[in-house]
C-alpha positions as CSV (number, residue, x, y, z in Angstrom):
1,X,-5.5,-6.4,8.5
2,X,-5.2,-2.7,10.2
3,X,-3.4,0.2,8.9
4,X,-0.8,1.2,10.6
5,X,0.4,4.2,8.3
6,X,0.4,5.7,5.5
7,X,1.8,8.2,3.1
8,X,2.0,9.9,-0.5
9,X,4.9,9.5,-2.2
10,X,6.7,13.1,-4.4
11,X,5.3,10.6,-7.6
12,X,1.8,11.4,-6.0
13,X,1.5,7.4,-5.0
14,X,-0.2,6.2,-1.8
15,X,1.3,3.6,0.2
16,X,0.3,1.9,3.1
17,X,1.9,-0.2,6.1
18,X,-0.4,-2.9,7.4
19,X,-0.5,-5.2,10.3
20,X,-1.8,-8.5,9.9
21,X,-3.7,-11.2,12.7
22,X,-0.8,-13.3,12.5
23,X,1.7,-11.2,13.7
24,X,3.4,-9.8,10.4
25,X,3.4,-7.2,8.3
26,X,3.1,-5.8,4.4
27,X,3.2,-2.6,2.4
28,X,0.9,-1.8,-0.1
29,X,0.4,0.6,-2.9
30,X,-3.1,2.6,-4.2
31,X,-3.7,1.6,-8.1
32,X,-6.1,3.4,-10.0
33,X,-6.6,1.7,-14.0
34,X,-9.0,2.6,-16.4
35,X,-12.4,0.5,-15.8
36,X,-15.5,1.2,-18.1
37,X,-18.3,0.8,-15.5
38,X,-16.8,2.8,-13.2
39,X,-18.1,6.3,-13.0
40,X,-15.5,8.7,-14.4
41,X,-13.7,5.6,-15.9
42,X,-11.3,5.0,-13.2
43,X,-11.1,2.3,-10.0
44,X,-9.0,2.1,-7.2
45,X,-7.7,-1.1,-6.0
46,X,-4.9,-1.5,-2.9
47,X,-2.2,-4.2,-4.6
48,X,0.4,-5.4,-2.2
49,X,4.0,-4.7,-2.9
50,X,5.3,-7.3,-0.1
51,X,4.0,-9.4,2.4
52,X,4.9,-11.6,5.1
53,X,8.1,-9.9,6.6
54,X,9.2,-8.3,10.1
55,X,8.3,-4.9,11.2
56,X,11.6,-3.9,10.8
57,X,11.5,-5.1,7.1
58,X,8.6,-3.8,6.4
59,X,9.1,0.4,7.7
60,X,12.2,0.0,5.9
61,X,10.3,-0.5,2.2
62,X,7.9,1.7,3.4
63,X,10.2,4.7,3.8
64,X,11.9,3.4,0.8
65,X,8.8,3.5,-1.6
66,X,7.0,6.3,0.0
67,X,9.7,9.2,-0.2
């Protein structure tokens, strides 16, 4: 998987259009929740809003998500 871009949205969200081995692509989206054992209570996990489509597909939810 290799990042091809990525951006913050006006919400303050980070997204992230990926490239994978097999020739397609995803977008996906920084989480933070609230975790105990983490120092300062918070951990960050990428989730994946969609996966599996075109390139074309894919910059288009990108732009749409990160505006």
């Amino acid at each position: 998987m290799k990042t091809l871009k990525t951006k913050v949205s006006k919400a303050g969200v980070k997204f992230a259009l990926v490239a994978y081995e097999n020739g397609t692509f995803g977008v996906y989206k920084l989480c933070q929740n609230y975790a105990a054992h983490c120092k300062g209570g918070m951990s960050s996990t990428w989730r994946y809003v969609q996966k599996g489509m075109t390139f074309e597909a894919a910059e288009i939810l990108f732009e749409k998500r990160a505006k």
